[in-house]
Wavefront OBJ file of the C-alpha trace (Angstrom):
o trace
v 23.812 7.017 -1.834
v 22.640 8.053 -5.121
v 19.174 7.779 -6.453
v 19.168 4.744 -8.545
v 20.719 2.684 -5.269
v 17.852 3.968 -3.377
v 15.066 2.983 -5.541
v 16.931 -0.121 -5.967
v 17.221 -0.464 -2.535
v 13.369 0.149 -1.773
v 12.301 -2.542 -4.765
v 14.840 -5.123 -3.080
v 12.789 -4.228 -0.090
v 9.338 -4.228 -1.233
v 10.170 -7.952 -3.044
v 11.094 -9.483 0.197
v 7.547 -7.820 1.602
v 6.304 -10.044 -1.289
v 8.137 -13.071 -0.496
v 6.639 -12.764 2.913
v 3.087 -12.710 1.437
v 4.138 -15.422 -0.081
v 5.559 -17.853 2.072
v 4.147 -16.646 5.436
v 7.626 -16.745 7.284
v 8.395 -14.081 9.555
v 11.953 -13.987 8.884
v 11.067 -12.518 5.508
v 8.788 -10.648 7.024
v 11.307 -8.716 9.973
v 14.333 -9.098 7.034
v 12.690 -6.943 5.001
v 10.969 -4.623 7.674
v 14.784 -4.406 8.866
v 16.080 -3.729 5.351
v 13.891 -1.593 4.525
v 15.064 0.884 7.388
v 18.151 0.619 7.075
v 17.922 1.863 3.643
v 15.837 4.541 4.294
v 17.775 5.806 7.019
v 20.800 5.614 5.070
v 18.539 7.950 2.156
v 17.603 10.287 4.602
v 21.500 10.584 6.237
v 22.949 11.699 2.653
v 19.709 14.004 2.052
v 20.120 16.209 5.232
v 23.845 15.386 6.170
v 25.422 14.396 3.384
v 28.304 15.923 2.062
v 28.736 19.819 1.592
l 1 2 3 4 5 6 7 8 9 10 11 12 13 14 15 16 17 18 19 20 21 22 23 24 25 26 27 28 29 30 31 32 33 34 35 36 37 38 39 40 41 42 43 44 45 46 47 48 49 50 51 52
């Protein structure tokens, strides 16, 4: 995963926190909680075993 995809990745995240505030629904809510993990565990698996 390359930097811009992450960032990208943690804005798409972050929005859907704000589309939570927004609407109140906890599927936005545990969507973006979910995506937001998934993303940063896929950051964190190419920083420390990535490719060598």
């Amino acid at each position: 995963m390359g930097p811009f995809a992450f960032f990208a990745g943690l804005l798409l995240g972050v929005m859907g926190m704000g589309k939570w505030q927004e609407t109140g629904s906890p599927f936005w809510l545990w969507g973006s909680v979910s995506f937001l993990l998934i993303v940063l565990g896929w950051g964190l698996g190419a920083l420390f075993g990535g490719k060598k």
